[in-house]
C-alpha positions in Angstrom: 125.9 97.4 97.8 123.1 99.9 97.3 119.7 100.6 99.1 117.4 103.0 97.6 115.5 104.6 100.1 112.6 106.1 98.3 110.3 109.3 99.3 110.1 112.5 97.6 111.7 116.3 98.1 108.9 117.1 100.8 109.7 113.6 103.4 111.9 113.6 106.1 114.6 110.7 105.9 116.2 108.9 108.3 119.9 109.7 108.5 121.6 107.9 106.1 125.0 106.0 105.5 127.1 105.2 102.8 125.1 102.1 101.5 121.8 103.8 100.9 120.8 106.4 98.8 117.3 108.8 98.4 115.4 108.0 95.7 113.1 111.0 95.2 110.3 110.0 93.2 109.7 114.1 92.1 113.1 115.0 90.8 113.8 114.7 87.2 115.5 111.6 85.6 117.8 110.9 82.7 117.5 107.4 83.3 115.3 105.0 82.8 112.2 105.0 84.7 108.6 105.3 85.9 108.4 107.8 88.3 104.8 109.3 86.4 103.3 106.0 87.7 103.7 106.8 90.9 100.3 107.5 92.5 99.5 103.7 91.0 103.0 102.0 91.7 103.9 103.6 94.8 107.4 102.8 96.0 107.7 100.2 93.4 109.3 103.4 90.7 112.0 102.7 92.7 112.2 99.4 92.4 111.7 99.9 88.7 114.7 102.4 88.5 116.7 100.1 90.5 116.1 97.1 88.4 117.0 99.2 85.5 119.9 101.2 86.1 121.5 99.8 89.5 124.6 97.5 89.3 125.9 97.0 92.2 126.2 93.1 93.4 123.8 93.6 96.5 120.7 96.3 96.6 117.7 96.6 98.7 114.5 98.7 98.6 113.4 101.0 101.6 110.6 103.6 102.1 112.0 107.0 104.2 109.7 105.9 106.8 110.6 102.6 107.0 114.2 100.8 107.6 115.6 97.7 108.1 117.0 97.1 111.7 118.5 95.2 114.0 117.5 94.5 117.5 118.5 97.6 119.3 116.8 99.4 116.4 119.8 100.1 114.6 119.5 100.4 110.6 121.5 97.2 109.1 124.9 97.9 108.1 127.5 96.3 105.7 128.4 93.9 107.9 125.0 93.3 109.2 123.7 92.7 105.3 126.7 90.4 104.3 126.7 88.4 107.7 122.8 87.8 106.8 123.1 86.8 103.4 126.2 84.3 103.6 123.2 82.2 105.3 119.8 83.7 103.4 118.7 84.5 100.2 116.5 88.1 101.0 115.9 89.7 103.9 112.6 91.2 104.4 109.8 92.0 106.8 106.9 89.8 108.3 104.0 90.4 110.2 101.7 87.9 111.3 98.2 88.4 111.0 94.9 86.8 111.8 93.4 86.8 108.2 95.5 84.8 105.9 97.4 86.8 103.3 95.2 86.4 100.2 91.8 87.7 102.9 94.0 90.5 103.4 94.4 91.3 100.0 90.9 90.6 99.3 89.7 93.3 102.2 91.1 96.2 99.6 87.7 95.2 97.5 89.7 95.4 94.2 91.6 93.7 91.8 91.2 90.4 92.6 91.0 89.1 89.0 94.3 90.7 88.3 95.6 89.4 91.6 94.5 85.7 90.2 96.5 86.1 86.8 99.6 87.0 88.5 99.2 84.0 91.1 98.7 81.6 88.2 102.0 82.8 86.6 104.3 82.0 89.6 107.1 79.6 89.3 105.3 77.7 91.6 101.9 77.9 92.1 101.4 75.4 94.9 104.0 77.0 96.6 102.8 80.1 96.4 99.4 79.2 97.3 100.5 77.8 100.2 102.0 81.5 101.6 99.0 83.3 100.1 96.6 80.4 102.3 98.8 81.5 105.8 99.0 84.3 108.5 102.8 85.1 107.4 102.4 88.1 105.4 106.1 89.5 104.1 105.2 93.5 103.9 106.2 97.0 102.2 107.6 95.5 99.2 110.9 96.0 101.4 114.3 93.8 100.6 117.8 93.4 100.4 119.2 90.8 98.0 121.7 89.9 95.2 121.1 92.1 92.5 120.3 89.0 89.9 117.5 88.2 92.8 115.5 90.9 92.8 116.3 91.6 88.6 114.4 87.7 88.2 111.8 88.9 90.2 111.1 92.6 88.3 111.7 90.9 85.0 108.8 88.1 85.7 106.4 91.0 87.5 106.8 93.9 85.4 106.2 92.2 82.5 103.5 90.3 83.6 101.8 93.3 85.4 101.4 95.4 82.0 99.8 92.5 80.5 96.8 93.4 82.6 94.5 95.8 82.9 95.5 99.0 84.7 92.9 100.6 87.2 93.4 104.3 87.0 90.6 105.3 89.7 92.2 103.1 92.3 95.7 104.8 93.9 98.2 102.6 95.0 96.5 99.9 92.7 99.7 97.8 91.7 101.8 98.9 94.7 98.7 97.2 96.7 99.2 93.7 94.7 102.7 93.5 94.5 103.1 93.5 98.3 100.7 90.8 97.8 102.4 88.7 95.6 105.6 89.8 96.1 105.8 87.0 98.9 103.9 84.6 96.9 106.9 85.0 94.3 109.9 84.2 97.0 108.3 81.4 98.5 107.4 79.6 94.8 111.2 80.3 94.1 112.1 78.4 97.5 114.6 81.4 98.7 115.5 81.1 102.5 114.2 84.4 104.0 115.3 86.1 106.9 112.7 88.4 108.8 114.5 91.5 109.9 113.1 93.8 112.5 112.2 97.5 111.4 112.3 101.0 112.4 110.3 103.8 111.4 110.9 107.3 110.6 108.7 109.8 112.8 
């Protein structure tokens, strides 16, 4: 089990345990990875370097801010994870909001054709629809899965992301549509979800 937290030399982190790790998006590589893209991809390098290089059976994606937890605001543990996932597919975070999750999207004023092409290519666009048309909007691009999960999901977005035109002016351009879409993507693949409480990093 591995959970890349990811931030860079300058953040403060959480104290850690033995499951997670600090992926720091300014310290050089050997492996494979994307870490130039970050003003543009955002946490999503570390998703990209887990993807690629992580092999461990169960693996997750945090931000040094922000960490799963349970109900006493406790960061999940081993236990916690496995107990969780004998019964669900991901674990994730959801907030409920009054727009639904596409007028969200649509209130960042850019990329909406792009946004479109991905839709159109999920496993199941009526599914998917169906999340983007309600108030349940999974955030952060935050997870913990099987490892084959989350490498379906990269496999399908990655490649379908570099198929479209990159926006250079706008920051945070693909990081912005894949929390948008990364949602769309679990509910076309009918995963059971569980919504885990949070706690963040001050």
């Amino acid at each position: 089990m591995k959970i890349y937290v990811v931030g860079n030399s300058k953040n403060r982190f959480h104290a850690l345990d033995k499951i997670r790790t600090k992926y720091i998006i300014d310290k050089p590589k050997q492996e494979d990875n994307i870490d130039f893209l970050n003003p543009w991809y955002c946490e999503l390098v570390g998703l990209y370097h887990l993807w690629k290089n992580c092999t461990d059976d169960i693996v997750g994606l945090e931000h040094y801010r922000r960490y799963f937890a349970d109900s006493r605001n406790r960061l999940l543990g081993q236990n916690d994870i496995n107990r969780i996932l004998s019964k669900h597919d991901v674990i994730c975070c959801l907030y409920k909001d009054r727009k639904t999750v596409f007028n969200g999207f649509k209130a960042h004023r850019f990329g909406t054709n792009d946004f479109f092409s991905l839709v159109k290519e999920l496993p199941n666009y009526e599914l998917g629809r169906n999340y983007l048309c309600s108030n349940n909007f999974i955030v952060f691009n935050m997870f913990i899965c099987k490892k084959e999960i989350i490498d379906e999901y990269c496999d399908w977005f990655f490649n379908n992301i570099t198929q479209l035109e990159f926006h250079k002016e706008y920051k945070r351009y693909v990081g912005y549509i894949a929390e948008y879409i990364f949602g769309a993507w679990l509910h076309s693949k009918k995963l059971k979800l569980y919504y885990s409480n949070y706690v963040v990093n001050k």
